[in-house]
C-alpha atoms as a printed R data frame, in Angstrom:
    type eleno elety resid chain resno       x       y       z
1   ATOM     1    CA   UNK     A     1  87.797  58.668  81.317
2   ATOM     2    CA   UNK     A     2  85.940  60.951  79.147
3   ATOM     3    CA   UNK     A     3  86.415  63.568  81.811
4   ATOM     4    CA   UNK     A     4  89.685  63.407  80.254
5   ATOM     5    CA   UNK     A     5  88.875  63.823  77.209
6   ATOM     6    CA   UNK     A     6  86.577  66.992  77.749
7   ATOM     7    CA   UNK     A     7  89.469  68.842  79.512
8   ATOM     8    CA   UNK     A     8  92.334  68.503  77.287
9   ATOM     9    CA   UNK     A     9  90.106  69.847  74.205
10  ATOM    10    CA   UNK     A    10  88.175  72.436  76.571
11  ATOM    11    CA   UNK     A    11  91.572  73.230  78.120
12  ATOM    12    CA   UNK     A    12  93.146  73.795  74.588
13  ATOM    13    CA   UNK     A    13  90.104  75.551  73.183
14  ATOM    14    CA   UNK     A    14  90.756  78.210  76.000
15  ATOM    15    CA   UNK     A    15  93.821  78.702  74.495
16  ATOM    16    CA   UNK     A    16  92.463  78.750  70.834
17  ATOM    17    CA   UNK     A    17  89.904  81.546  71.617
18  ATOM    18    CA   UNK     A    18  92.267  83.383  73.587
19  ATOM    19    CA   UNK     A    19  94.744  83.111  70.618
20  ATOM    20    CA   UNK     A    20  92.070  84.309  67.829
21  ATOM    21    CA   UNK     A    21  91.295  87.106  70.100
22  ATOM    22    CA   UNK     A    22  94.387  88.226  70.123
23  ATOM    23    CA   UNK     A    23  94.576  88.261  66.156
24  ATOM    24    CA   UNK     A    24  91.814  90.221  66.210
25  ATOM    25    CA   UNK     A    25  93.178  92.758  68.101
26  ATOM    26    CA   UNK     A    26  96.427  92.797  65.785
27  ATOM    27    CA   UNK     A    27  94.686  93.263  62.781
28  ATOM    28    CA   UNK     A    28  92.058  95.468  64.247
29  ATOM    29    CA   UNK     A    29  92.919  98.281  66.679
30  ATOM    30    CA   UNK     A    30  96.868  97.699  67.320
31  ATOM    31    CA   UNK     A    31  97.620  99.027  63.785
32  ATOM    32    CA   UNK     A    32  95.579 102.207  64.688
33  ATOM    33    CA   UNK     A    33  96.778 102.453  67.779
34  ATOM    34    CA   UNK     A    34 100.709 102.497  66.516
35  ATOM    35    CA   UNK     A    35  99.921 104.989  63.805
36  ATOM    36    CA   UNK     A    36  98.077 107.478  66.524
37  ATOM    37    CA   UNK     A    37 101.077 107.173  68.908
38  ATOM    38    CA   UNK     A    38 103.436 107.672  66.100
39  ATOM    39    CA   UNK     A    39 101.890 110.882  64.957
40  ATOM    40    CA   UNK     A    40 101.663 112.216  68.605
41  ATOM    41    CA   UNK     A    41 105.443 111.522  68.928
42  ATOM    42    CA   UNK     A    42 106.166 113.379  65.503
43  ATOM    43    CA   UNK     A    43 103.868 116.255  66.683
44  ATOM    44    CA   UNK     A    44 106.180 116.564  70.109
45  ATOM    45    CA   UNK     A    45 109.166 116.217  67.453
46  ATOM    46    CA   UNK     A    46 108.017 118.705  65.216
47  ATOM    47    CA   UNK     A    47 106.747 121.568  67.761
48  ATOM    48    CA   UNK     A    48 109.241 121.074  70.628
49  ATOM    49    CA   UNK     A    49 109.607 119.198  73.825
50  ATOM    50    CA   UNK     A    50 111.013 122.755  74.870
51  ATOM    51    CA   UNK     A    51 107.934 124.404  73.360
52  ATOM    52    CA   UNK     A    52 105.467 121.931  74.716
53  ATOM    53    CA   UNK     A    53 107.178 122.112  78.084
54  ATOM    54    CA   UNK     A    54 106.469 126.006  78.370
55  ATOM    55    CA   UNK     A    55 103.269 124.989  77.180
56  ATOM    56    CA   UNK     A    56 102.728 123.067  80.017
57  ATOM    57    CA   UNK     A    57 104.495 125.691  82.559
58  ATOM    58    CA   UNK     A    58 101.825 127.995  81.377
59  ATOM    59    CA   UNK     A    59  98.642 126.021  82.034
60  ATOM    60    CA   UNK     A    60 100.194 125.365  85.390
61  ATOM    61    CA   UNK     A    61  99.495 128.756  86.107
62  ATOM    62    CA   UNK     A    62  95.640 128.718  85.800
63  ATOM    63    CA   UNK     A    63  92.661 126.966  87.179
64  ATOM    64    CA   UNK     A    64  90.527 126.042  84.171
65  ATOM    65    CA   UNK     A    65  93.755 124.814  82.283
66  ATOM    66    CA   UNK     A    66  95.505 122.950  85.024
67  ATOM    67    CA   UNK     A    67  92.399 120.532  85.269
68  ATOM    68    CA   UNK     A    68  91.811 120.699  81.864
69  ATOM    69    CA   UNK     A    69  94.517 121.045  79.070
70  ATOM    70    CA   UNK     A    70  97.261 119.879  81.425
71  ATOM    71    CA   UNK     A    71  95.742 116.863  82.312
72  ATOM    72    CA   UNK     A    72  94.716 116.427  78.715
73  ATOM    73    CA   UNK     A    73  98.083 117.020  77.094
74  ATOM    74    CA   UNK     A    74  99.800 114.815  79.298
75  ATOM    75    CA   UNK     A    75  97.442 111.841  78.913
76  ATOM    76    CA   UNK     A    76  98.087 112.574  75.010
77  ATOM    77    CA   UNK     A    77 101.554 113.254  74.654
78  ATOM    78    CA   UNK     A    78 103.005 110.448  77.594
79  ATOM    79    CA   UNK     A    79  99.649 107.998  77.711
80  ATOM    80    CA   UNK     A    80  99.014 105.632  80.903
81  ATOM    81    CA   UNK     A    81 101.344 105.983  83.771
82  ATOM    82    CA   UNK     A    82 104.009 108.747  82.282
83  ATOM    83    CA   UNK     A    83 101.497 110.795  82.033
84  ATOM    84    CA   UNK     A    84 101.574 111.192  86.050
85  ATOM    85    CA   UNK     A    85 105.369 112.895  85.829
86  ATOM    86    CA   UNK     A    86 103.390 116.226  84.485
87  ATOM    87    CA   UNK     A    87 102.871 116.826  88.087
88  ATOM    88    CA   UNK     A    88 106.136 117.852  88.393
89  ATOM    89    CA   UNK     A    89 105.297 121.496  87.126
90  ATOM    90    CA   UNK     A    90 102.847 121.645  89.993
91  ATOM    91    CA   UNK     A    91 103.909 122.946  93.250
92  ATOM    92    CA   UNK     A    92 103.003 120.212  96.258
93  ATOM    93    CA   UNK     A    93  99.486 121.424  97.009
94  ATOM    94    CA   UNK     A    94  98.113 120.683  93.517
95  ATOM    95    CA   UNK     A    95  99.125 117.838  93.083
96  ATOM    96    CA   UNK     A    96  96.276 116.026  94.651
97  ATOM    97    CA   UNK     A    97  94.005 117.621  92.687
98  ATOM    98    CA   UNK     A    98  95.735 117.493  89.227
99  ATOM    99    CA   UNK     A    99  96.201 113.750  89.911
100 ATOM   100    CA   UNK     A   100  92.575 113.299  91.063
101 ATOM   101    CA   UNK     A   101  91.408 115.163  87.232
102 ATOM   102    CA   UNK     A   102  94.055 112.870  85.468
103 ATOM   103    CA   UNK     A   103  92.556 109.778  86.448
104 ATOM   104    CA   UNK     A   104  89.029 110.593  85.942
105 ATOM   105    CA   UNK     A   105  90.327 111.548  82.284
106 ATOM   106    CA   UNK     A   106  91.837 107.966  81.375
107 ATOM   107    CA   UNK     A   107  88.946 106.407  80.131
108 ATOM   108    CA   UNK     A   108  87.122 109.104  78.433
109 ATOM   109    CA   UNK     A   109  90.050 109.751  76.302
110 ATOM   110    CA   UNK     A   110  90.108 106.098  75.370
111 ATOM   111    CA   UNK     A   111  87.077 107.044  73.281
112 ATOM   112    CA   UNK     A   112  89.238 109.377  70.231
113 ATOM   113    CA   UNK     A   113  92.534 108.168  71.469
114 ATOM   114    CA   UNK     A   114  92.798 104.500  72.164
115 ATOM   115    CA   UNK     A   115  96.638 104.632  72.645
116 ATOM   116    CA   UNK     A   116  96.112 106.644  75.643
117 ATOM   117    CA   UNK     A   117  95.555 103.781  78.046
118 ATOM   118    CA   UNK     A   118  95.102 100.725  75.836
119 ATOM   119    CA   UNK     A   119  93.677  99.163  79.449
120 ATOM   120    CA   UNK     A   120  90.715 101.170  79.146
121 ATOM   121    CA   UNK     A   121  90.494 100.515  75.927
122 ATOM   122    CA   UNK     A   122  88.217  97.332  76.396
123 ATOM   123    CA   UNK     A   123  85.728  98.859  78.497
124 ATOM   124    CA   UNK     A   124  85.014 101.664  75.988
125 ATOM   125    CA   UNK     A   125  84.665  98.849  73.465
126 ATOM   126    CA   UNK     A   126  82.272  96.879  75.199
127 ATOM   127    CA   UNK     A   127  80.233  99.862  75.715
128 ATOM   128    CA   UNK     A   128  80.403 101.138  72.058
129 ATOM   129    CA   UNK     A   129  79.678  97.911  70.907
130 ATOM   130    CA   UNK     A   130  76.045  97.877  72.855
131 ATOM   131    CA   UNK     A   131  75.643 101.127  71.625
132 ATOM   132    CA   UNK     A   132  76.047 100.208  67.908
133 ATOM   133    CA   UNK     A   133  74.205  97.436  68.215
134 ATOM   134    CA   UNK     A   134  71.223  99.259  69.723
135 ATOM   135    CA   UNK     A   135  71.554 101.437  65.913
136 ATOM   136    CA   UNK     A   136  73.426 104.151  67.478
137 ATOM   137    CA   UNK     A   137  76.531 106.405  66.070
138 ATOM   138    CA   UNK     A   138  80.065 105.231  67.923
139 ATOM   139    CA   UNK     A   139  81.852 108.540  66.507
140 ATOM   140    CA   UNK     A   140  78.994 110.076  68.687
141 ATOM   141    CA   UNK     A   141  79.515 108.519  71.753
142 ATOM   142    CA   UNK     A   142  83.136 108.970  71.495
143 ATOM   143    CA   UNK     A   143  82.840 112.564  71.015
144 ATOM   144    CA   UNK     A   144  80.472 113.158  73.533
145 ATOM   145    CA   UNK     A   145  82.742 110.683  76.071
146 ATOM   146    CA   UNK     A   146  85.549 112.815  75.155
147 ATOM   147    CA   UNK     A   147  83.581 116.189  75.998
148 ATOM   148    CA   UNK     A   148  81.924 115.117  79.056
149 ATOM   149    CA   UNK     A   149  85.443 114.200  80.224
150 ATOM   150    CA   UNK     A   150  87.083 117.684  80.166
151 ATOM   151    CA   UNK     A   151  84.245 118.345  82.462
152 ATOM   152    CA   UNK     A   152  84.560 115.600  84.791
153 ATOM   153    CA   UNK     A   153  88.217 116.385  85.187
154 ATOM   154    CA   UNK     A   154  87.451 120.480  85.605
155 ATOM   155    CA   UNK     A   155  84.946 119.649  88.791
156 ATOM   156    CA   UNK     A   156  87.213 116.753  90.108
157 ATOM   157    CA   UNK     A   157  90.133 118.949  89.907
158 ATOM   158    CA   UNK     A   158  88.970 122.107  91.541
159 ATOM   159    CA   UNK     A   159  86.498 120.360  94.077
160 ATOM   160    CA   UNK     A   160  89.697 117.814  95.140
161 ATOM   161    CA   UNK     A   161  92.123 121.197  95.438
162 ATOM   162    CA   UNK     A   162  89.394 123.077  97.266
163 ATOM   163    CA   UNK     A   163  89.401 119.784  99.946
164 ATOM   164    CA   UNK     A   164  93.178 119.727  99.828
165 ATOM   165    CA   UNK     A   165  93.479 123.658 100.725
166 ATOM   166    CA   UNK     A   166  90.938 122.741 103.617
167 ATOM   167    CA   UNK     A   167  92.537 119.714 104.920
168 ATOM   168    CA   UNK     A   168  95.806 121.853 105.024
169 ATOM   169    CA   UNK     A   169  94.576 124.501 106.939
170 ATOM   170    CA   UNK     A   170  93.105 121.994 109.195
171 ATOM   171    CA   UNK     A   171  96.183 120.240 110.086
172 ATOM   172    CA   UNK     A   172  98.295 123.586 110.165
173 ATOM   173    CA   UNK     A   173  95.708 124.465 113.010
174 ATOM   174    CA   UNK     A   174  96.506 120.838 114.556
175 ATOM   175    CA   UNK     A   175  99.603 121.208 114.628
């Protein structure tokens, strides 16, 4: 019977730890997180959705922004999954590719702006947290995160539309 026992406080305590990590998170990062997605939302307010939108429009245009301040503005302004409906400034054969340097810039971002895709936000933590324990600067590994990740997304985007093009051309040929 004391098989019993062990279960109903182990089963509780489960709940107990899951319940102070969850305060945790209210009175740590959620208040952040609310303020930063409250002053992206005024920014949007205060420049424009029209304004942003040509914004937008504009980077569609060109290479180097389409893969990098697209992506990045969109992942900003909408966070984790609206952030996908940016594609529709793209015209069918880049999507692929702006999709492909969206993704790869979800948890990067998580690093400066953990509203962006809360999910993420975890991982980054766990990883910051071995890194300040080692005696190591977080603001450093966030910026660097967030810098290698506007690279990451360039050569994703432009290596997946260069594949796209050639699949394209393959199947016209098929066809």
């Amino acid at each position: 019977m004391e098989w019993i026992q062990w279960f109903g406080e182990h089963f509780i305590g489960m709940f107990d730890a899951g319940g102070k990590q969850f305060m945790s998170l209210m009175t740590g990062i959620v208040p952040t997180l609310v303020v930063l997605l409250t002053f992206t939302y005024a920014m949007i307010k205060f420049i424009g959705e029209e304004r942003v939108n040509k914004v937008i429009q504009f980077a569609a245009k060109y290479t180097l922004l389409r893969y990098t301040l697209m992506p990045m503005l969109s992942i900003l302004m909408l966070t984790n999954p609206m952030a996908y409906t940016f594609g529709r400034f793209l015209p069918e054969k880049q999507k692929p590719a702006f999709f492909d340097s969206l993704v790869s810039f979800f948890h990067p971002v998580t690093a400066l702006f953990p509203y962006a895709n809360a999910g993420e936000l975890f991982v980054y933590l766990g990883i910051a947290n071995g890194i300040k324990e080692a005696g190591y600067s977080m603001s450093d590994l966030a910026v660097r995160y967030f810098l290698v990740g506007i690279v990451i997304m360039l050569l994703r985007g432009v290596i997946t539309e260069l594949i796209t093009k050639y699949l394209a051309k393959r199947m016209e040929a098929n066809a």
